[in-house]
C-alpha positions in Angstrom: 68.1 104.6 110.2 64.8 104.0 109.1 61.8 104.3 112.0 58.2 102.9 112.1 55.8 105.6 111.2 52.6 103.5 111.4 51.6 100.2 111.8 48.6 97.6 111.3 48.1 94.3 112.5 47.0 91.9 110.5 44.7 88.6 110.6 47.1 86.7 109.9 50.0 87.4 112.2 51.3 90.0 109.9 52.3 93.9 110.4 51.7 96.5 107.6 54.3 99.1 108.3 54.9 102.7 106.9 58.5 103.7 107.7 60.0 107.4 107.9 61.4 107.0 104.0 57.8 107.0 103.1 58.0 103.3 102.3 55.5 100.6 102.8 56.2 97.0 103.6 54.9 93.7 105.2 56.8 91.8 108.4 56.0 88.5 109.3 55.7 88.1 112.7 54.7 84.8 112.8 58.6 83.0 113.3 58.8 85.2 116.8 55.9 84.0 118.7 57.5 81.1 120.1 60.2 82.7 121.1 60.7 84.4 125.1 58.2 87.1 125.7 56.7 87.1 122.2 54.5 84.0 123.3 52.0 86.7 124.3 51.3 87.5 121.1 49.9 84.3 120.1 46.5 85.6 121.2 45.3 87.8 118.1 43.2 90.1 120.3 46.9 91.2 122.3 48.8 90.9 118.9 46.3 93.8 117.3 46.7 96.3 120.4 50.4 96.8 118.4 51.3 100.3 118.6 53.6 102.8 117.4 55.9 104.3 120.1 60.0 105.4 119.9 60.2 104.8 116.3 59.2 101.4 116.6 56.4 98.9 117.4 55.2 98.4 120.9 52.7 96.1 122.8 51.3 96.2 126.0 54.0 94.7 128.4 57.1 96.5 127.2 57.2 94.0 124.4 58.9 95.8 121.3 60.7 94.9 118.3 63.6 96.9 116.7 62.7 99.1 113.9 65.9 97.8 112.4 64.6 94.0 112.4 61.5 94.9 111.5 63.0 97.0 108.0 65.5 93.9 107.0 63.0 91.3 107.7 60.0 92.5 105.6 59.4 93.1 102.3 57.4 95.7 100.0 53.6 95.5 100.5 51.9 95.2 97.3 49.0 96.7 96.8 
């Protein structure tokens, strides 16, 4: 299974992501933030504290998302 290596929040609701098979891509976060807990993250200033923690990415709160979703649901940033 693929983890989350690094990650960087974008402007624009986005999340750069290096995973552990050296790859680079691009998830959308932007279809998740009205949904449950994710509401939070409308605010840009708490949506860029994202973090790397257990292979995934983290925010304040205990708010994660599952490296799994966050490999099938992105695609290969382009430089």
């Amino acid at each position: 299974m693929e983890t989350v290596t690094q990650v960087i929040p974008r402007n624009d609701f986005h999340l750069e992501l290096e995973f552990s098979t050296g790859e680079a891509r691009v998830f959308d976060a932007r279809p998740y933030l009205d949904k449950g807990a994710f509401r939070q993250l409308h605010d840009l200033a708490r949506f860029k504290q994202a973090y790397v923690a257990f292979d995934t990415v983290c925010w304040p709160g205990n708010l994660d998302i599952a490296p799994e979703t966050l490999y099938d649901r992105s695609v290969p940033r382009t430089e």
